[in-house]
Each structure stands twice: as C-alpha cells, then as structure tokens.
GUKEKE-629435 format. One record per residue: residue in one letter; chain; x, y, z negated of N, C-alpha, C in turn. Coordinates in nm, 3 decimals. Example, Ala and Ser with C-alpha at 12.3 -4.5 7.8 and 13.67 -1.06 7.14 Angstrom:
BEGIN
{A,A,{1.319,-0.569,-0.780},{1.230,-0.450,-0.780},{1.320,-0.330,-0.780}} {S,A,{1.285,-0.225,-0.708},{1.367,-0.106,-0.714},{1.290,0.003,-0.787}} 
# end
This chain:
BEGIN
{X,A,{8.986,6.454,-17.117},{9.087,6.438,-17.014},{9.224,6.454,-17.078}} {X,A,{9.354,6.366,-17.017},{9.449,6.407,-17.123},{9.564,6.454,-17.002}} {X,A,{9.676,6.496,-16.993},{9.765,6.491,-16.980},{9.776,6.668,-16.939}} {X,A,{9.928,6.759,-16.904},{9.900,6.869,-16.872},{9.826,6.912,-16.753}} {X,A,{9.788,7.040,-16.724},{9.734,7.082,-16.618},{9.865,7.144,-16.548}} {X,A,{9.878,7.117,-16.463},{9.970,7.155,-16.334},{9.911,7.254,-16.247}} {X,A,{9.754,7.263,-16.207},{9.733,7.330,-16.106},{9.551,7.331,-16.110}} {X,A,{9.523,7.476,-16.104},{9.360,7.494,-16.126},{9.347,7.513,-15.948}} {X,A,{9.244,7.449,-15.909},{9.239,7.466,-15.756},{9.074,7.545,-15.738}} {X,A,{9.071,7.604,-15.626},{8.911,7.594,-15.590},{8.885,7.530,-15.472}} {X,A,{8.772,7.462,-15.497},{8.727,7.317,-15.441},{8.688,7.396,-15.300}} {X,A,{8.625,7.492,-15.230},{8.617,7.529,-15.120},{8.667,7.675,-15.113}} {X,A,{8.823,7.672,-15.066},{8.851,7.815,-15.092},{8.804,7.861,-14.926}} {X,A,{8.814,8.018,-14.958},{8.785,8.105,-14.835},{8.897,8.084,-14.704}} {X,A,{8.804,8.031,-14.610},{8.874,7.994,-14.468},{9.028,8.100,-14.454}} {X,A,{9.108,8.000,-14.485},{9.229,8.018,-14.419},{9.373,8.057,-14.536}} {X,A,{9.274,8.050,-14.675},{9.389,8.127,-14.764},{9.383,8.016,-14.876}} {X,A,{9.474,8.040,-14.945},{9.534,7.937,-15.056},{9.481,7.978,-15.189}} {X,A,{9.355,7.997,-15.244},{9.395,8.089,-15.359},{9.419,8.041,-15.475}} {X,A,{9.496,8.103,-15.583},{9.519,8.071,-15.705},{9.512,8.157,-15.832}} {X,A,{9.493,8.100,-15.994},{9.386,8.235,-16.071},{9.520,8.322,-16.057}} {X,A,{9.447,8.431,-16.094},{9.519,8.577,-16.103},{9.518,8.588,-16.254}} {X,A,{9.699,8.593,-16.268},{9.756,8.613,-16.398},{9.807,8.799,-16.375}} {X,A,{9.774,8.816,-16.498},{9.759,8.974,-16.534},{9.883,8.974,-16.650}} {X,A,{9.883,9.080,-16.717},{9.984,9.107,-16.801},{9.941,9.094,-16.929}} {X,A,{9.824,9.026,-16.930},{9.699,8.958,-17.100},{9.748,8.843,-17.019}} {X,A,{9.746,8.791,-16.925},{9.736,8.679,-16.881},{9.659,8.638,-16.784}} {X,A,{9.575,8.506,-16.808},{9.503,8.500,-16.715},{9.370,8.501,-16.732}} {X,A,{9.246,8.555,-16.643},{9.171,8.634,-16.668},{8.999,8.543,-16.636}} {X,A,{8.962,8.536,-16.737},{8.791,8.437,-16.738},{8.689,8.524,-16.782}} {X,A,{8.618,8.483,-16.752},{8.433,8.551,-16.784},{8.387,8.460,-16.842}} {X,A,{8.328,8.481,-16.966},{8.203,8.422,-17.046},{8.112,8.436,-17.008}} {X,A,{8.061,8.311,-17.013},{7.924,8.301,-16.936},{7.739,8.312,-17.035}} {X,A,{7.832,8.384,-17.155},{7.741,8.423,-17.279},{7.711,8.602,-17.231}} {X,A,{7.758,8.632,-17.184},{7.744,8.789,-17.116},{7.639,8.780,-16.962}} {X,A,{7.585,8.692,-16.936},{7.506,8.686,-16.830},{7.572,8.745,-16.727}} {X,A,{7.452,8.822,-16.674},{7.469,8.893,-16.493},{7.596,9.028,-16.556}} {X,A,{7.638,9.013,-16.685},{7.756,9.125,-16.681},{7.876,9.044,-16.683}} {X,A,{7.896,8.930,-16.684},{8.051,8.857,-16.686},{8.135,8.905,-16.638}} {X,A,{8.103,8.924,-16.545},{8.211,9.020,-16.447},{8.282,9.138,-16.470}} {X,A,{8.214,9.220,-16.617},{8.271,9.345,-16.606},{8.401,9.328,-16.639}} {X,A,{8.500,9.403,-16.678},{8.599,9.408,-16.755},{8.658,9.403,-16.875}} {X,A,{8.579,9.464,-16.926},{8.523,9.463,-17.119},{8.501,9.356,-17.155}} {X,A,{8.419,9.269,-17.071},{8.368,9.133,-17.143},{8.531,9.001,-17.076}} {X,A,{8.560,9.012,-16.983},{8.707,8.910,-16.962},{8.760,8.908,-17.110}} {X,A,{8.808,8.759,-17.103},{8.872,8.667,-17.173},{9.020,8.627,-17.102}} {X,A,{9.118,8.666,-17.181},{9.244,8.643,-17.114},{9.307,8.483,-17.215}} {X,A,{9.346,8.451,-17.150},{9.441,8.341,-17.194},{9.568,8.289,-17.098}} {X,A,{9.666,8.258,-17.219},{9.813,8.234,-17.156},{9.894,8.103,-17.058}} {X,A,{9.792,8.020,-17.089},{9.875,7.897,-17.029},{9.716,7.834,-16.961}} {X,A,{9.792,7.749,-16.865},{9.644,7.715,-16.774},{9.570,7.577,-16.847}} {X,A,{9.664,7.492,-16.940},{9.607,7.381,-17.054},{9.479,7.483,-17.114}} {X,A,{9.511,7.623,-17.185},{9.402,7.685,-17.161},{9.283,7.729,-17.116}} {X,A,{9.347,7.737,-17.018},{9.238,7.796,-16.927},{9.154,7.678,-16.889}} {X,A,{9.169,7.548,-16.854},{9.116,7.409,-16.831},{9.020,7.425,-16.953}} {X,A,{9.026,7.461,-17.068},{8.974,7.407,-17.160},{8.861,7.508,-17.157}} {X,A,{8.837,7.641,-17.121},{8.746,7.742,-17.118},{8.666,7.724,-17.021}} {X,A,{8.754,7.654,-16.846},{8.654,7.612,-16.758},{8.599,7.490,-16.772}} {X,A,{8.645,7.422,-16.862},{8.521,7.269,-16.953},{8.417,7.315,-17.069}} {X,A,{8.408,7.470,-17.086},{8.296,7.533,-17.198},{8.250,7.616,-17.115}} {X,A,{8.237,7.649,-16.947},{8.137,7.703,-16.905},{8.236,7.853,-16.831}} {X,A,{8.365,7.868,-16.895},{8.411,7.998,-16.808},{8.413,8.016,-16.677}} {X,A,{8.412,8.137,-16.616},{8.439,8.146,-16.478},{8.585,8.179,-16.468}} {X,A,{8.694,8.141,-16.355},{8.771,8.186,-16.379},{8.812,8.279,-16.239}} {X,A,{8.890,8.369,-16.259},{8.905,8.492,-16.166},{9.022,8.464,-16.090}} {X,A,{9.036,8.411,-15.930},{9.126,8.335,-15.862},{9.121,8.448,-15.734}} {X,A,{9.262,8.457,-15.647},{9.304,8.549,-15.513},{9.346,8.498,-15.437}} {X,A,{9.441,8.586,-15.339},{9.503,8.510,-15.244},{9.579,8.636,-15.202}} {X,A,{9.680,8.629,-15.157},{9.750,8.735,-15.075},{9.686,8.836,-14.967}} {X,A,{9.650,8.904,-14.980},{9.556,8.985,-14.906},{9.392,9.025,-14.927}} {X,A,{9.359,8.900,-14.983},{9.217,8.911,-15.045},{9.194,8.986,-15.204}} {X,A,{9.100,9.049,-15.204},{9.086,9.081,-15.338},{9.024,8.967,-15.401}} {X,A,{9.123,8.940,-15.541},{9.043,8.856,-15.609},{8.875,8.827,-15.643}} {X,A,{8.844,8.727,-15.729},{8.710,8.683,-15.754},{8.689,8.586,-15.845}} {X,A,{8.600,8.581,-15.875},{8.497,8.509,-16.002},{8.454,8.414,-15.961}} {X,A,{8.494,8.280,-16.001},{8.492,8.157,-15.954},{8.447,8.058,-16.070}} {X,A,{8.261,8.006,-16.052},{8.233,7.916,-16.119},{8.282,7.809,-16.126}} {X,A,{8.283,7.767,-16.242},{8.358,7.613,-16.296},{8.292,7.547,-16.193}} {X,A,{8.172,7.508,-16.142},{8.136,7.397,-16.062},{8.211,7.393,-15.936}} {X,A,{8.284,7.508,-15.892},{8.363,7.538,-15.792},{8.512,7.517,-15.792}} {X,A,{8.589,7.433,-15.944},{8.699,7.445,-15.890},{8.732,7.343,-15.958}} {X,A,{8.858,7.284,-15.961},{8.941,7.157,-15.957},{9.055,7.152,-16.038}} {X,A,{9.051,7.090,-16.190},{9.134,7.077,-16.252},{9.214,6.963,-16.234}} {X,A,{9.356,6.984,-16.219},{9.480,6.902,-16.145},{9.574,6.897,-16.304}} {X,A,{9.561,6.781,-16.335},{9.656,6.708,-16.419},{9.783,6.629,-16.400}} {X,A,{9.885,6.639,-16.498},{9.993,6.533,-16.466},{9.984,6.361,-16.505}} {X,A,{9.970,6.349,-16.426},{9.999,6.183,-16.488},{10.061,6.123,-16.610}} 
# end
C-alpha cells in the first residue's frame, strides 16, 4: 500500500463514541501477537512513534490499543480496524 497514513480507524467502534489509538509518552501502544493469551500485559506492549508505523505492525499481525473519551481504552485486532491513507 503506498501513500501516508492519516488515520487508523476501528471498523465497528463501540455504540456512540469515536475511538482513536491511545498515544502514551513511548508513544503509541501495540501487542504482539507472538505473546499469545498474554498480549495484553504491559511488559509485552510495543510502542511506536508515528502511525506510518503503526500501519506497518497492524499489516504483521499487531493489535493495536484504541479509546475514546470516557471509555477505558482497548486491544483492538487488526481484522477490526481500518487503515486510512493519503492519496
């Protein structure tokens, strides 16, 4: 796929909220999906800085960790979300 990523979406977000990944102060925050039923912990997250990034980790299988204003974030399989490129 070529051009930048503008915007990681999830393809059915939770009724009523907008969510988008949750950038931390590493950045922004993925699970390897080589850690099985522990991806999720904390220890095992994978941070990376720019979302051209992050596109490229959710095309090798990452989950990536997306919120919303009020909701506590979550762990969001690649088959679940929507990479948005520039023309």
């Amino acid at each position: 796929m070529s051009g930048r990523v503008i915007r990681i979406e999830r393809i059915s977000s939770r009724s009523g909220v907008l969510e988008e990944p949750v950038v931390t102060t590493r950045g922004y925050q993925l699970a390897d999906p080589a850690h099985g039923k522990h991806k999720h912990h904390a220890e095992h997250a994978t941070y990376v800085k720019t979302l051209d990034e992050v596109a490229a980790m959710i095309e090798r299988g990452f989950s990536l960790r997306m919120g919303a204003k009020g909701k506590a974030p979550s762990l969001i399989a690649p088959k679940s979300l929507r990479i948005v490129r520039a023309s």
